[in-house]
N, C-alpha and C positions, 0 to 999 in steps of 0.2 A: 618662272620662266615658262613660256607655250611649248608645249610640243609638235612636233610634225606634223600629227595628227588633228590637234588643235586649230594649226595655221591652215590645212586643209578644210577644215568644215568653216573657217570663219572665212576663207577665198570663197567657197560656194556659197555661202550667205550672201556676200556684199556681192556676188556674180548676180545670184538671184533677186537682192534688192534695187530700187530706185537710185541706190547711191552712188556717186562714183569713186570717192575716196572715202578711206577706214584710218581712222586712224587708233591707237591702242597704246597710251603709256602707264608704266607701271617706275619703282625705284630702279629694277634692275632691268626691263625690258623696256624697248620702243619695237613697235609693228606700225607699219605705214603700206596698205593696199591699194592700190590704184587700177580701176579696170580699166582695160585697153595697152596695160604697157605687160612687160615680159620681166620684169622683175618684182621681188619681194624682198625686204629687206628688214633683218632687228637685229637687234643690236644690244648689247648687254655690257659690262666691263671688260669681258672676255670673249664674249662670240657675236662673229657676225657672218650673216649668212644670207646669198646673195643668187639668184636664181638668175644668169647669163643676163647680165645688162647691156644686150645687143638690143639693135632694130635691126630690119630685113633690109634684104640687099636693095640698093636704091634702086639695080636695073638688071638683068639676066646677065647683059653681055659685060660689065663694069664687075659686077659680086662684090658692091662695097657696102661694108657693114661700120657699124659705129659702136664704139665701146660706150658706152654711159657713165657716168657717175653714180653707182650703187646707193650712195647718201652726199648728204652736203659734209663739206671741209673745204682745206687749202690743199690745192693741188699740188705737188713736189714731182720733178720730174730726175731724182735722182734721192739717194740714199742720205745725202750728208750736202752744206754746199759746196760748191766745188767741184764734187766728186762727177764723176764722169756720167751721165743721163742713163735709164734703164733703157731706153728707146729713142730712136732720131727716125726721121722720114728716112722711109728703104730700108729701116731692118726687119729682119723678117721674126716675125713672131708664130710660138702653136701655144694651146691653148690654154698652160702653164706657164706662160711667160710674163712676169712683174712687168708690167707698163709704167707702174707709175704709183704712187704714196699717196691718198687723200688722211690728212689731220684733221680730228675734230676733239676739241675738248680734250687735247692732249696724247691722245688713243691716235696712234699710226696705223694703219691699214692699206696692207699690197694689195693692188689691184693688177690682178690679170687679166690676160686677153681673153680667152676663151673663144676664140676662134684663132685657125690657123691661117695664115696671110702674112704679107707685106705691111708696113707702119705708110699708109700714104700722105697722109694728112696730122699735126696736132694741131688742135683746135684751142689750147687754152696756154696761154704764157705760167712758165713757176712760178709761183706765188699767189696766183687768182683764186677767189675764196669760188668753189663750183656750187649748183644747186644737185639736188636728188635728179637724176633724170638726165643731166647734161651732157650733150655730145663732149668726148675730150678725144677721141681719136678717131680716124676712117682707115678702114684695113681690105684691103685687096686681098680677099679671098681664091683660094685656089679651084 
């Protein structure tokens, strides 16, 4: 497994190189860097860890920001089916608040807001398999 320190000098390498994307698989880790976006993302059995999968506000006077998909899976927009949604347009989320379940290869993972707002927008139906990177919600910022 990388350490912190690790994933920092390989962000400044692949900053400082020709490349745009890093990619780095091992049994127990995946690392995927990509210059120009705002997150970093690996992923293990057990940990994954995701550095605010926002973009910037689309406009000063709007402050709408978009939640991303940290990695690829199936999107779930509630715990169980059935079960009542973590979020619906208009509820207001801060920046611990579960949006939403992306599944991959069996591994469930909460994904929070990490910003505090209003839910304006979902962008992806339950069940839509998402890519690394993709918009799944817009959120009115305070």
């Amino acid at each position: 497994m990388l350490t912190l320190d690790e994933i920092k000098d390989l962000m400044q390498s692949v900053d400082a190189s020709g490349f745009t994307t890093f990619k780095y698989n091992t049994e127990d880790c995946s690392l995927v860097l990509k210059k120009g976006t705002t997150s970093v993302v690996t992923t293990s059995p057990s940990l994954t860890i995701a550095d605010k999968p926002i973009s910037k506000p689309a406009t000063d006077e709007e402050r709408i920001v978009e939640i991303t998909a940290p990695s690829v899976g199936t999107f779930y927009k509630s715990s169980e089916p059935g079960a009542e949604a973590f979020v619906e347009v208009g509820s207001v989320v801060k920046e611990n608040t579960i949006v939403c379940i992306l599944e991959a290869m069996k591994l469930f993972t909460e994904i929070e807001a990490e910003v505090s707002g209003e839910i304006v927008e979902i962008l992806v139906k339950d069940g839509d398999f998402v890519e690394y990177g993709q918009p799944l919600f817009k959120v009115k910022t305070k």
